[in-house]
C-alpha positions as CSV (number, residue, x, y, z in Angstrom):
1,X,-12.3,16.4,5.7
2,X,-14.2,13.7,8.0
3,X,-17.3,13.7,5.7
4,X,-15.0,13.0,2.7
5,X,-13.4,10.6,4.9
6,X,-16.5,8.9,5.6
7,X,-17.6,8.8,2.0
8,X,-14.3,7.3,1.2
9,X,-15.1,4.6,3.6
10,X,-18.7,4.2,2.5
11,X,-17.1,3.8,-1.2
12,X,-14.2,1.1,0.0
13,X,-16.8,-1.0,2.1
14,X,-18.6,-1.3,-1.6
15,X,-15.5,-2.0,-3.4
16,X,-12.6,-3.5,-2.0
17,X,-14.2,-4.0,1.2
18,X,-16.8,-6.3,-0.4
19,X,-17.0,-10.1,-0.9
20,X,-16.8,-9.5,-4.5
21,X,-14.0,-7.7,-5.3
22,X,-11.7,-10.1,-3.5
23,X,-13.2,-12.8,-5.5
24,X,-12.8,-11.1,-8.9
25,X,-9.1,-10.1,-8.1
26,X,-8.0,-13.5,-6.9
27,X,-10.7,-15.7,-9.1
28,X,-8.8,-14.4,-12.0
29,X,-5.7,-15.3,-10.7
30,X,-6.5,-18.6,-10.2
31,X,-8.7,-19.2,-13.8
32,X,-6.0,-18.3,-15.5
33,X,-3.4,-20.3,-13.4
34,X,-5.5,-23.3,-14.6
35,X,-6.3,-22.0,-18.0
36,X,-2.4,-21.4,-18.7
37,X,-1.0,-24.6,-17.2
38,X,0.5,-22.5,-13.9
39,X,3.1,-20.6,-15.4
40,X,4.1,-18.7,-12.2
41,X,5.9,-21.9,-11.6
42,X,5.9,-23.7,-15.2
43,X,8.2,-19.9,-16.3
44,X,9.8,-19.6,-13.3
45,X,13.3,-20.4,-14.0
46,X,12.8,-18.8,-17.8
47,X,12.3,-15.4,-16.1
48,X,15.1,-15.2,-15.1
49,X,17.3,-16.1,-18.2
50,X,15.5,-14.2,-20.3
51,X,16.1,-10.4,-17.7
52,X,19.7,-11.7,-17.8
53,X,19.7,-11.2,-21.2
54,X,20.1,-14.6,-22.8
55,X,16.9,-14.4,-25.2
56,X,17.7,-11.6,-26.4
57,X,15.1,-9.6,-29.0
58,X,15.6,-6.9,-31.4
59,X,12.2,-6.0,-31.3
60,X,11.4,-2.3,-31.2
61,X,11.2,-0.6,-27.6
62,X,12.8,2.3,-25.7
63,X,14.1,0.2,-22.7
64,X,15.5,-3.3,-22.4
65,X,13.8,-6.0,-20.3
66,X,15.5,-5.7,-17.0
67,X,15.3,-1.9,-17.3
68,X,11.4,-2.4,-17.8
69,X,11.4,-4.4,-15.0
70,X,13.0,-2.6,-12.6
71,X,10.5,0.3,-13.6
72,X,7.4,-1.6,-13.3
73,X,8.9,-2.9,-9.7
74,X,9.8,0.6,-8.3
75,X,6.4,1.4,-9.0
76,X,5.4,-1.6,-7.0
77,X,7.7,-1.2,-4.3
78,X,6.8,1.6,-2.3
79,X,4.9,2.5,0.4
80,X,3.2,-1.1,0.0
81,X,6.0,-2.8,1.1
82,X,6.8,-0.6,4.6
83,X,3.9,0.8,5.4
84,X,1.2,-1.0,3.5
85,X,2.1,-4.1,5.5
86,X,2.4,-2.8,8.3
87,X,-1.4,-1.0,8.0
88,X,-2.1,-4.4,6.7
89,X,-1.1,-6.4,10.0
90,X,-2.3,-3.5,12.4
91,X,-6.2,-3.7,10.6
92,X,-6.2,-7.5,10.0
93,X,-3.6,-9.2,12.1
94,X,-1.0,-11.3,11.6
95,X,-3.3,-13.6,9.0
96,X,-3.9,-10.5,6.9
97,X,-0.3,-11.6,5.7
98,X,-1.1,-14.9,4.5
99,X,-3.8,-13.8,2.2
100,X,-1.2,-11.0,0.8
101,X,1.0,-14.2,0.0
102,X,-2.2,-15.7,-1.5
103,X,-2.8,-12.5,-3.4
104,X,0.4,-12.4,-5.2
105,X,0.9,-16.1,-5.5
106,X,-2.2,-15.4,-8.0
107,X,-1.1,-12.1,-9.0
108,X,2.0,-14.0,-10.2
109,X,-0.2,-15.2,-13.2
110,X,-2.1,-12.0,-13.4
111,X,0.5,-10.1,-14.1
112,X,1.9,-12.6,-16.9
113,X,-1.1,-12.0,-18.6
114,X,-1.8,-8.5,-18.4
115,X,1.7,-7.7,-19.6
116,X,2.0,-10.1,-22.5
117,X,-1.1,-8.4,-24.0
118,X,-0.2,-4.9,-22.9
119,X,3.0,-5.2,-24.7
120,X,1.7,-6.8,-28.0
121,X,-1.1,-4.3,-28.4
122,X,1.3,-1.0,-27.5
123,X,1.9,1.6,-30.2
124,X,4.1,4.2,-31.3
125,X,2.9,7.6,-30.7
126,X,3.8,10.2,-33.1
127,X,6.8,12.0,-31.3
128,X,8.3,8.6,-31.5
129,X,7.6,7.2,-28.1
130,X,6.0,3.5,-27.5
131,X,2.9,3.4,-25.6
132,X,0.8,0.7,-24.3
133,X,-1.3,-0.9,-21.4
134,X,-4.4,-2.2,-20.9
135,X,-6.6,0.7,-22.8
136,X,-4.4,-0.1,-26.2
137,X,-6.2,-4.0,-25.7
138,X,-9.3,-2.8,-24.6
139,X,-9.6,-0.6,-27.6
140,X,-8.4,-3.0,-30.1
141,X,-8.9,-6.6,-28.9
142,X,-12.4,-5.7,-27.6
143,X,-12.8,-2.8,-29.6
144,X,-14.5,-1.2,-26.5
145,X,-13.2,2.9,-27.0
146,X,-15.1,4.2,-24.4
147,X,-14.2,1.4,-22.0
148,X,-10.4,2.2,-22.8
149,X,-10.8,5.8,-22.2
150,X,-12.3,5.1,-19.0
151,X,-9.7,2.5,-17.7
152,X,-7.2,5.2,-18.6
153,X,-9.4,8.3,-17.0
154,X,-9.5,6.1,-13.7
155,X,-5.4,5.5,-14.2
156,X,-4.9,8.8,-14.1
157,X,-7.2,9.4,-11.0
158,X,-5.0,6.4,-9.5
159,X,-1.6,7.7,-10.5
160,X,-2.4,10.1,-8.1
161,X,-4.4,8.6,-5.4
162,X,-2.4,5.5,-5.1
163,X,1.2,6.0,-6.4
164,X,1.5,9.8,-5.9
165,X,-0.2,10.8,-2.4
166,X,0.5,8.0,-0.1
167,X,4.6,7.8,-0.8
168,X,4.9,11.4,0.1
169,X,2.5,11.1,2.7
170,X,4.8,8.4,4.5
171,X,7.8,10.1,3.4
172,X,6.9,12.9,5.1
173,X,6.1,11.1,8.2
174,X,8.4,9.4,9.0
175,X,11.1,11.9,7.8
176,X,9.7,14.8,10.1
177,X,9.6,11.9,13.1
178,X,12.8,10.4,12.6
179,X,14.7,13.7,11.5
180,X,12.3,16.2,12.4
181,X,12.5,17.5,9.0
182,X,8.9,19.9,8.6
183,X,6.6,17.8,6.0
184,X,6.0,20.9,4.1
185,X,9.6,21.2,3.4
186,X,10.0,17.1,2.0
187,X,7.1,17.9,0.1
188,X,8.3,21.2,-1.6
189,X,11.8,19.4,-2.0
190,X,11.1,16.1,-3.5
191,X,8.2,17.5,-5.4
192,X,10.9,19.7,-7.4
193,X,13.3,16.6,-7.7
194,X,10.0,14.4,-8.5
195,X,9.6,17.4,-12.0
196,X,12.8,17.2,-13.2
197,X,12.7,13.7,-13.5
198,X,9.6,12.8,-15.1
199,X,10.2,15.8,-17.9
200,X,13.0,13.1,-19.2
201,X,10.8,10.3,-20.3
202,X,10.3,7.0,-19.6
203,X,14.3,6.5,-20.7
204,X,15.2,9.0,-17.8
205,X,12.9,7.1,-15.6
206,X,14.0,3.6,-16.6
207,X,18.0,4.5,-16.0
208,X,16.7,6.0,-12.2
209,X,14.5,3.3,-11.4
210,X,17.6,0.7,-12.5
211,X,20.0,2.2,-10.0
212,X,17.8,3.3,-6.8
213,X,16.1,-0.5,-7.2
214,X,19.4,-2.3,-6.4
215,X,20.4,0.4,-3.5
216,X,17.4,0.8,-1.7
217,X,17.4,-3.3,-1.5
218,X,20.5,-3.3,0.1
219,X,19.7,-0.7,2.7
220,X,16.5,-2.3,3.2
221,X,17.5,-6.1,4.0
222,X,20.1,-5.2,5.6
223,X,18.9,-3.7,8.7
224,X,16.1,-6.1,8.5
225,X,18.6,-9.3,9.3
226,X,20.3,-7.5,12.3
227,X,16.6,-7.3,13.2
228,X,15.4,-10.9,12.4
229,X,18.8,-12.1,13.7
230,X,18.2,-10.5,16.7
231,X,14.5,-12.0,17.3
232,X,15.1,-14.8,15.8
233,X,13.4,-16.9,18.4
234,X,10.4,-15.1,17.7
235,X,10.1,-16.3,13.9
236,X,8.9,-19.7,13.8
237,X,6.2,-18.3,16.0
238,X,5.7,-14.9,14.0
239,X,4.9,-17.6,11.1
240,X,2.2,-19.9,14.0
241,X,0.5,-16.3,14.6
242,X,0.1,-15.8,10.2
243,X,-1.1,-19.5,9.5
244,X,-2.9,-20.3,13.2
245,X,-5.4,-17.8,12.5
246,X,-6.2,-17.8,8.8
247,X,-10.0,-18.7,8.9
248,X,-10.6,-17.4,12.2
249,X,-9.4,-13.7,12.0
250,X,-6.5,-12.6,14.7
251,X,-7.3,-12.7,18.1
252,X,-7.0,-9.5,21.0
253,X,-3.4,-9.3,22.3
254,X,-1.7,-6.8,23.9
255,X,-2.7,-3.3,22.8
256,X,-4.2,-5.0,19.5
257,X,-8.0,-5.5,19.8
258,X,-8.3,-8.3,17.4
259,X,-9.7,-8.6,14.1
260,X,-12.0,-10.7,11.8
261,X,-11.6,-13.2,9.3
262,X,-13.3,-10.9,7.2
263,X,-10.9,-7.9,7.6
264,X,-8.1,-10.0,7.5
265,X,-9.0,-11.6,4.1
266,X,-9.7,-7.5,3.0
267,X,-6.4,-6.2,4.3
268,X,-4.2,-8.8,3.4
269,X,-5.8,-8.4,-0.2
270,X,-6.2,-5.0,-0.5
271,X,-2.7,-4.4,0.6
272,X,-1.8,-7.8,-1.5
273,X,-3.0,-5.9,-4.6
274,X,-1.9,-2.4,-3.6
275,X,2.0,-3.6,-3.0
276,X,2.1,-5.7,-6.2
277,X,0.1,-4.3,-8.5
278,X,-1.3,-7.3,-10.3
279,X,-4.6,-7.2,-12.2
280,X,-4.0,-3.3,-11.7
281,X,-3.7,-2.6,-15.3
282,X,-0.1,-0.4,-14.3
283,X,2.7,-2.7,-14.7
284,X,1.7,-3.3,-18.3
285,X,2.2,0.2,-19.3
286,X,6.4,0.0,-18.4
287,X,6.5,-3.0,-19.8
288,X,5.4,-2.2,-23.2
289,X,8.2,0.4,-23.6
290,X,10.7,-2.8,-23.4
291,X,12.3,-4.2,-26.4
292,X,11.6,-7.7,-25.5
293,X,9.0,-10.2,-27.7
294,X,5.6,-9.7,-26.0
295,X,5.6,-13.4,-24.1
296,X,9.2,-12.7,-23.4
297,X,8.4,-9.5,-21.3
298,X,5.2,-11.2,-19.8
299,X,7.1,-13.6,-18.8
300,X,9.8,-11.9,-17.0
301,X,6.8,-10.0,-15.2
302,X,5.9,-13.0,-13.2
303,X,9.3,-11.9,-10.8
304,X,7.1,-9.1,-10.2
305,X,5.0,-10.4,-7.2
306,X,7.3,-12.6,-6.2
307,X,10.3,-10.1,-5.4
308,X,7.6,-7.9,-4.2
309,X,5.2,-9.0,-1.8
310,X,6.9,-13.1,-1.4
311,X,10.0,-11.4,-0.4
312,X,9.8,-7.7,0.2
313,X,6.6,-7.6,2.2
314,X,7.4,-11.0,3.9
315,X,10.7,-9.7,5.6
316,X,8.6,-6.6,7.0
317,X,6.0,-8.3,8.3
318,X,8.6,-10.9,9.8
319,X,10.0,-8.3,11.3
320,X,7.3,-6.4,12.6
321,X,5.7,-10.0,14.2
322,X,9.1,-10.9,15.8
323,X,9.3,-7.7,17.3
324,X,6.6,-7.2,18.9
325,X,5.8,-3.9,18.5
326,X,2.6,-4.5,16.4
327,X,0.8,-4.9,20.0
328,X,2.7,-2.1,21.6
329,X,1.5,1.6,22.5
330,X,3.8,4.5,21.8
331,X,3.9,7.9,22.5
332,X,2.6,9.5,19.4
333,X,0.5,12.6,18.3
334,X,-3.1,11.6,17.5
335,X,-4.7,12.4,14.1
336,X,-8.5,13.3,14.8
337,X,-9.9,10.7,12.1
338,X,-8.5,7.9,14.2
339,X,-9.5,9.1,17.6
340,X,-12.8,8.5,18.9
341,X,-14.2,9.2,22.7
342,X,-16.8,6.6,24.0
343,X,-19.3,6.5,26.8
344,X,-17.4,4.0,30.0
345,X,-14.4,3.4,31.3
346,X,-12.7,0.2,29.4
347,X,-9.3,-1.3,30.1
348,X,-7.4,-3.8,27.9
349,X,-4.8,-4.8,31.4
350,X,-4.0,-7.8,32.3
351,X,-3.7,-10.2,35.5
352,X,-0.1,-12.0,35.7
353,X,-1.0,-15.3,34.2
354,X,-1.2,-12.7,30.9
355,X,-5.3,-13.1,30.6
356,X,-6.8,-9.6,30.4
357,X,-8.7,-8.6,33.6
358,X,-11.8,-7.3,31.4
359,X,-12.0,-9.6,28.7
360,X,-16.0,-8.3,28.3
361,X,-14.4,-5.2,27.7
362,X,-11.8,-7.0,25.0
363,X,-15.1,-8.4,23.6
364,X,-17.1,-5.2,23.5
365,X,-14.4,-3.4,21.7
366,X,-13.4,-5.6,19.2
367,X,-16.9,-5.9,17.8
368,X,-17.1,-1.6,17.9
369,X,-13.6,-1.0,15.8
370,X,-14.7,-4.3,13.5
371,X,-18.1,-2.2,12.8
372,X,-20.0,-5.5,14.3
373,X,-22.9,-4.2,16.3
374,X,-22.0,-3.8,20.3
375,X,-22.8,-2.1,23.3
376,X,-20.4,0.5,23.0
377,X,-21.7,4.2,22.5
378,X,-19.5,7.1,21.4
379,X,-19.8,9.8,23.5
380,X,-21.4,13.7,23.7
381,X,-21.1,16.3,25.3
382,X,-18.1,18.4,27.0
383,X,-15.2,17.1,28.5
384,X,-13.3,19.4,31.4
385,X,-9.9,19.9,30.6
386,X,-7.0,21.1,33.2
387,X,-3.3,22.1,32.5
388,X,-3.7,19.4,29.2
389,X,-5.6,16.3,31.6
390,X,-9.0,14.8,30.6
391,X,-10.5,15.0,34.5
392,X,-14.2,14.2,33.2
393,X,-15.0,10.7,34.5
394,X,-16.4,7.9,32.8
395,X,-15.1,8.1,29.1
396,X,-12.4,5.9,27.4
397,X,-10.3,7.7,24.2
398,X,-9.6,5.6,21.8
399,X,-6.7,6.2,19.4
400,X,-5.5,3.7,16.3
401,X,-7.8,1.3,17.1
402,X,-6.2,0.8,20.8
403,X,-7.2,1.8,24.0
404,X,-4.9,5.0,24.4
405,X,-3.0,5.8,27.5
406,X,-1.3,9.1,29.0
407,X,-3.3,11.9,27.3
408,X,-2.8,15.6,27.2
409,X,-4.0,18.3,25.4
410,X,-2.0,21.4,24.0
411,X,-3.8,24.2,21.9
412,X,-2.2,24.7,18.6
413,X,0.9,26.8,20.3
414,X,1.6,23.7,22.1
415,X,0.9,25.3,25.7
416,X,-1.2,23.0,27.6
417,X,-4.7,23.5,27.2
418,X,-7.1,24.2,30.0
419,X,-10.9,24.7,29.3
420,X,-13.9,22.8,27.6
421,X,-13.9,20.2,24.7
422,X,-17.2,19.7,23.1
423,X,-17.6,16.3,21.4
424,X,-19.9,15.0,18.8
425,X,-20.4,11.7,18.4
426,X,-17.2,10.7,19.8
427,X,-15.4,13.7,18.0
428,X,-13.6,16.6,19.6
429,X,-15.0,19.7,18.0
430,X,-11.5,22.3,18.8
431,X,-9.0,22.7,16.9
432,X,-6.2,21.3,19.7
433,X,-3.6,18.8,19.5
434,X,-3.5,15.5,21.6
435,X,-1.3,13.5,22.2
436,X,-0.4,10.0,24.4
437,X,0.3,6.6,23.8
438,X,-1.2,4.1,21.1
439,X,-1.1,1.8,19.0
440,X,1.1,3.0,15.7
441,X,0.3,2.2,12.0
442,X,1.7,2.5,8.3
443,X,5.1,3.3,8.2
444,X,5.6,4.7,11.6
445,X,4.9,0.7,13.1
446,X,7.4,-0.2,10.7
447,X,10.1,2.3,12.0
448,X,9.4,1.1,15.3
449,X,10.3,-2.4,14.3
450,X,13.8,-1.3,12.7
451,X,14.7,0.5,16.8
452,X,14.5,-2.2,18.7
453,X,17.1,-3.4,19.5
454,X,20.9,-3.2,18.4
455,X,19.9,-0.8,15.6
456,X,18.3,1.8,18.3
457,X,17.7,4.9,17.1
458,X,19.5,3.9,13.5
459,X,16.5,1.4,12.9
460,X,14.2,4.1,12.2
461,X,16.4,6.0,10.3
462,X,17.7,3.5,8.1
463,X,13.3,3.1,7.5
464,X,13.5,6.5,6.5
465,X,15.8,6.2,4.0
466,X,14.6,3.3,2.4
467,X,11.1,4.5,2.7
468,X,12.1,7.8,0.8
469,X,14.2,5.6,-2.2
470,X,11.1,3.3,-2.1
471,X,8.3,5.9,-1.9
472,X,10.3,8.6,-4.2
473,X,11.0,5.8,-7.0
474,X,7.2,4.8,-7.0
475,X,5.9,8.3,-7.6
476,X,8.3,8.6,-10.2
477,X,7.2,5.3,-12.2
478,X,3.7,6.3,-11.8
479,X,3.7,9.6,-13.3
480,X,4.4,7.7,-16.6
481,X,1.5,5.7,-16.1
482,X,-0.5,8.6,-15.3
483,X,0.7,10.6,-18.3
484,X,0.9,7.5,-20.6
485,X,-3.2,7.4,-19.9
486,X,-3.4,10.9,-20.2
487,X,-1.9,11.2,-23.9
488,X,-4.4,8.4,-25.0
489,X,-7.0,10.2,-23.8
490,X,-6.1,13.9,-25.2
491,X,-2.8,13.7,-26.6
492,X,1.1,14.7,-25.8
493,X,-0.2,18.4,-25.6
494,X,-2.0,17.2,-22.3
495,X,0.7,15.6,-20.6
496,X,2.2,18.6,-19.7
497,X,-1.1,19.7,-17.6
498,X,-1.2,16.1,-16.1
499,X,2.7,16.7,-14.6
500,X,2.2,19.7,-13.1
501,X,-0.8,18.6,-11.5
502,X,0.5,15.5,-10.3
503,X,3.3,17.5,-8.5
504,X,1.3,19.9,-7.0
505,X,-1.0,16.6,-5.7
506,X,2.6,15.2,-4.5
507,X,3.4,18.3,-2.4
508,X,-0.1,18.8,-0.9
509,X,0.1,15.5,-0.1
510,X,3.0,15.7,2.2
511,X,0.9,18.0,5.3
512,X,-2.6,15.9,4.7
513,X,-4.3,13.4,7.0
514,X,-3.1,9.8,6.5
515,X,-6.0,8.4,7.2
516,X,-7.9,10.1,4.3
517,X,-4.7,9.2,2.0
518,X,-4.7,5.6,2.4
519,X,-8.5,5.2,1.9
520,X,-8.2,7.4,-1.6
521,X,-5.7,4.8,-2.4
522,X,-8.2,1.8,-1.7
523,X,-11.0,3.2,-3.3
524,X,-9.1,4.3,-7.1
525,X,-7.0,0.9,-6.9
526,X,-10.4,-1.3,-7.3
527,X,-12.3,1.4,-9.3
528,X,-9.5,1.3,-12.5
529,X,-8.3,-2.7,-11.6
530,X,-12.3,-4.0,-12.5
531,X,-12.5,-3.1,-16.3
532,X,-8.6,-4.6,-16.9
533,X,-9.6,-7.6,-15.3
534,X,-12.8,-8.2,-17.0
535,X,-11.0,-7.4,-20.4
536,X,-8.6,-9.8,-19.6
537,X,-10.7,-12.3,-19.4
538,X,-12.2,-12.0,-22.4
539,X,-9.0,-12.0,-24.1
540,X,-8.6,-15.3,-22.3
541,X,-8.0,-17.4,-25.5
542,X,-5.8,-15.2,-27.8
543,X,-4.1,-15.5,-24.1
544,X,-3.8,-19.1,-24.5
545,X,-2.8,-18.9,-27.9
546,X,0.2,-17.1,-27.0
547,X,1.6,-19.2,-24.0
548,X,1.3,-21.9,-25.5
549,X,4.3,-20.7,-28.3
550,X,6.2,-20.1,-25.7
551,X,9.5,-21.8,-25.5
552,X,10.4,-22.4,-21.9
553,X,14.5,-21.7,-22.2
C-alpha cells in the first residue's frame, strides 16, 4: 500500500501538484471571464429567476432546472466542503483558503460554459433517457471520438476515485469516532442504501438529491453559527491569517509547521476544484438531463461555486480558523502513511512570550514535511519498546505533519506492546497500532471544530450527520456520472457492471487508508479535468455565440 501511495504522490506532484495544472484550471477561468464579458457577475441575479422558475422552458429533459441543480450540487458538496477544507488548511494553511475562493470565483465562469455546451450537445439514448456532458461536445463539436471516449473512460475512473471512495472513507471515520459505529458495518450499510438508489435513474436521483440538499444545509449552518457566534472575536483575525499570508505561504504556529506559498496555491486549488467541480467535466452531465434552454441551465450553473466553496467551504474554514483547533494536537490513532521516525530529538515548545524555544528546529522541519531539502534524516534501525513506551533515545515521531506527543504502542489485540520495532527509512516495519497526540486532518479537524465549545460533544456529532447527508448524496450523484460515461462508451448493457462495481469500490472504501484515498482523488480529478478544459476552449467561439443571445431577465 505505501509503494502505491508513493506512486500516487509521484503522479499528483506531476499533475495537480505542478505549476501547470493550476494555471490551465484557473487560466481558463479567467479567459473566458474576459472572453464572455464576466457573466459570473453580468448573470448573477438571472440565476436565480430563472431556478425559481420564472423562464420557464418546455424543452425536452427528465428533470427541471432546480432539480438539476440540486443534483449537480450534491455531487459537489461532499466531502470537499468538511473535510476537503479542512485537509486543505492543515497542508497549506490558512491562505490555502483564499486561492479556493480564487478557484471558484473562476470556476464560476467555467462552469457556465461547460454546462451550456454540455446541455446543447446531450442526446437521447435509445431507452429514452437524455444523456450528455462533455464527451457528447467532444465528439461532435470537435469531432474528436477517441478523445470523447477517453474523457469518459477517465470519468468513470473518477466516479470512483473522487466521488465514490473518499465520502465513505470520511463517513466511516468520523462515524466510527463519533459513534463508534465499526467502518465495515457504514460501509456494508450505505453501500446497500447507495444500490437501491442509483437502480432508479437519474429521476430517482434528482427527487433525493432535492430533499437531502435543503436538510443537510440546515443541519450544517446551524451548528456552525453557535460555533462562529461563540468565537466570534476570532473572525476578523481568522480572515488577517487567510489574506496576511497569501504570497508568502502560512507561517509555523502552534502544532502547525508551516507551509509554502507553493502548497498553499496547490491545496487551496486542488481542494478549490475538487469541492466545486468546475472545469471537471461532471456538473455538465446532471445538467443536461434538465428541461431548461441550454444558456438557461448554464446559466443557473454559475450558483454552483458560489453556494459551494464562497459559502459552504467559507463557513468551515471560518470555523475551523476561529477555533483554533487547526494548530492543536489530539489524541488520535496514527495511520502508518502519515507517521514517520527521524534521526534527533526536535521540539516545537514554546517560551512564555509565545516564541518557540527551538525555532532552528521549526525551520528544519518545515523544509522536511514541505519536501524542501534539510538536515533532517529519517531514521533506521530498531527502537526498544516497554509496556507500549518508545525508551530508545534520540528519535522524534512525527504524525500528520506535527511533532507528536504521548505515544504508546499496542499489538493488534490492543495489549501494550513490549519488544523490538524495526524501522526503515523512518517506517515501522510490525504490524502494531500507535497511538498519541497530533495534529488531526480531513473531516476529523472539522469535527473537532463543531466540540468546542457550547456544542461539546453534539459538535462532532452534528459533523457526522451532515458529513453522511453530504458524503452519501455525492456518491449517489456520481454514480450517474460514472454510468452516464459508461453507456457512451459500451452501452446501457454496461451500466449494470459499472454499478455493481462502483458499490463494491464504496464499501471497500470504508476500512482503507485515508491517506491513499485522498491522493486517488487528486490524481483522477486532474487526469479527466485536462481534455474538457482544452475542448472547451476550442469551442470558445460557438461559446460566444451563445452568451451573447442571452437575455439577462
Amino acid at each position: 500500500m505505501e509503494q502505491f501511495n508513493n506512486f500516487l504522490i509521484l503522479l499528483d506532484s506531476n499533475l495537480s501538484g505542478s505549476w501547470w495544472f493550476p494555471a490551465l484550471l484557473i487560466g481558463t477561468g479567467i479567459f473566458f471571464t474576459i472572453y464572455l464579458g464576466f457573466p459570473q457577475f453580468k448573470y448573477f441575479k438571472s440565476a436565480f429567476k430563472i431556478v425559481s422558475g420564472k423562464n420557464k422552458s418546455d424543452s425536452e429533459g427528465e428533470t427541471t432546472g432546480f432539480q438539476a441543480l440540486t443534483t449537480a450540487m450534491s455531487g459537489a458538496v461532499g466531502t470537499g466542503n468538511i473535510g476537503g477544507v479542512a485537509l486543505a488548511i492543515w497542508t497549506g494553511g490558512p491562505a490555502a483558503i483564499f486561492w479556493m475562493w480564487i478557484t471558484a470565483i473562476f470556476g464560476m465562469t467555467t462552469k457556465f460554459v461547460e454546462v451550456t455546451l454540455g446541455h446543447k450537445y446531450r442526446t437521447k439514448l435509445k431507452d429514452g433517457s437524455i444523456s450528455g456532458g462533455p464527451m457528447y461536445y467532444i465528439e461532435q463539436g470537435l469531432n474528436m471520438k477517441w478523445v470523447a471516449i477517453l474523457f469518459a473512460f477517465l470519468m468513470m475512473i473518477t466516479a470512483i476515485g473522487s466521488g465514490n471512495m473518499p465520502q465513505i472513507n470520511n463517513i466511516a471515520l468520523v462515524m466510527n469516532t463519533e459513534f463508534s459505529v465499526p467502518k465495515l458495518f457504514t460501509g456494508l450499510s450505505l453501500g446497500a442504501l447507495l444500490w437501491i438508489i442509483i437502480i432508479g435513474g437519474i429521476k430517482r436521483i434528482a427527487s433525493v438529491a432535492s430533499k437531502i440538499i435543503p436538510i443537510m444545509g440546515i443541519i450544517y449552518f446551524g451548528g456552525a453559527l453557535i460555533i462562529l457566534a461563540e468565537n466570534y472575536q476570532n473572525i476578523i483575525p481568522s480572515f488577517s491569517a487567510i489574506f496576511s499570508q497569501v504570497f508568502t505561504g502560512s507561517a509555523a504556529v502552534g502544532g502547525f509547521l508551516g507551509a509554502s506559498f507553493a502548497m498553499s496555491l496547490k491545496y487551496g486549488v486542488a481542494r478549490g476544484l475538487y469541492s466545486n467541480e468546475a472545469g471537471q467535466g461532471s456538473s455538465p452531465i446532471a445538467h443536461a438531463s434538465s428541461k431548461n434552454k441550454s444558456i438557461d441551465q448554464g446559466v443557473v450553473s454559475i450558483l454552483e461555486p458560489f453556494i459551494d466553496t464562497i459559502v459552504v467551504c467559507s463557513v468551515t474554514a471560518l470555523v475551523i480558523l476561529s477555533s483554533g483547533v487547526w494548530t492543536q494536537k489530539f489524541d488520535t490513532t496514527f495511520s502508518k502513511t502519515d507517521m514517520v521516525i527521524l534521526e534527533g530529538i526536535y521540539s516545537d515548545e514554546k517560551n512564555d512570550d509565545g516564541n518557540y524555544i527551538h525555532p532552528d528546529h521549526i525551520s528544519e522541519l518545515t523544509k522536511y514535511v514541505q519536501s524542501i531539502d534539510s538536515n533532517v534524516k529519517e531514521y533506521s534501525g530498531s527502537l526498544d519498546v516497554v509496556e507500549g513506551k518508545l525508551i530508545t533515545d534520540n528519535i522524534t515521531v512525527i504524525h500528520s505533519r506535527s511533532i507528536a506527543e504521548d505515544i504508546s504502542v499496542r499489538n493488534l489485540n490492543s495489549n501494550l506492546y513490549s519488544g523490538k520495532l524495526n524501522i526503515i527509512g523512518g517506517k515501522v516495519n510490525e504490524q502494531v497500532v500507535i497511538e498519541g497526540k497530533s495534529l488531526v486532518s480531513s473531516a476529523e479537524l472539522t469535527a473537532k471544530a463543531f466540540s468546542q465549545g457550547i456544542l461539546g460533544q453534539y459538535g462532532g456529532k452534528l459533523v457526522a450527520i451532515a458529513l453522511l447527508l453530504f458524503a452519501f448524496s455525492t456518491s449517489i450523484t456520481w454514480c450517474y456520472y460514472g454510468d452516464r460515461s459508461t453507456a457512451y462508451i459500451f452501452g446501457e448493457k454496461g451500466v449494470v457492471w459499472y454499478r455493481n462495481f462502483y458499490v463494491l469500490c464504496f464499501i471497500l472504501a470504508a476500512v482503507i487508508d485515508t491517506t491513499v484515498v485522498w491522493n486517488i482523488a487528486y490524481v483522477v480529478v486532474a487526469l479527466v479535468s485536462i481534455p474538457n478544459l482544452i475542448a472547451m476552449f476550442v469551442l470558445r467561439k460557438e461559446m460566444k455565440k451563445l452568451s451573447d443571445e442571452f437575455n439577462i431577465i
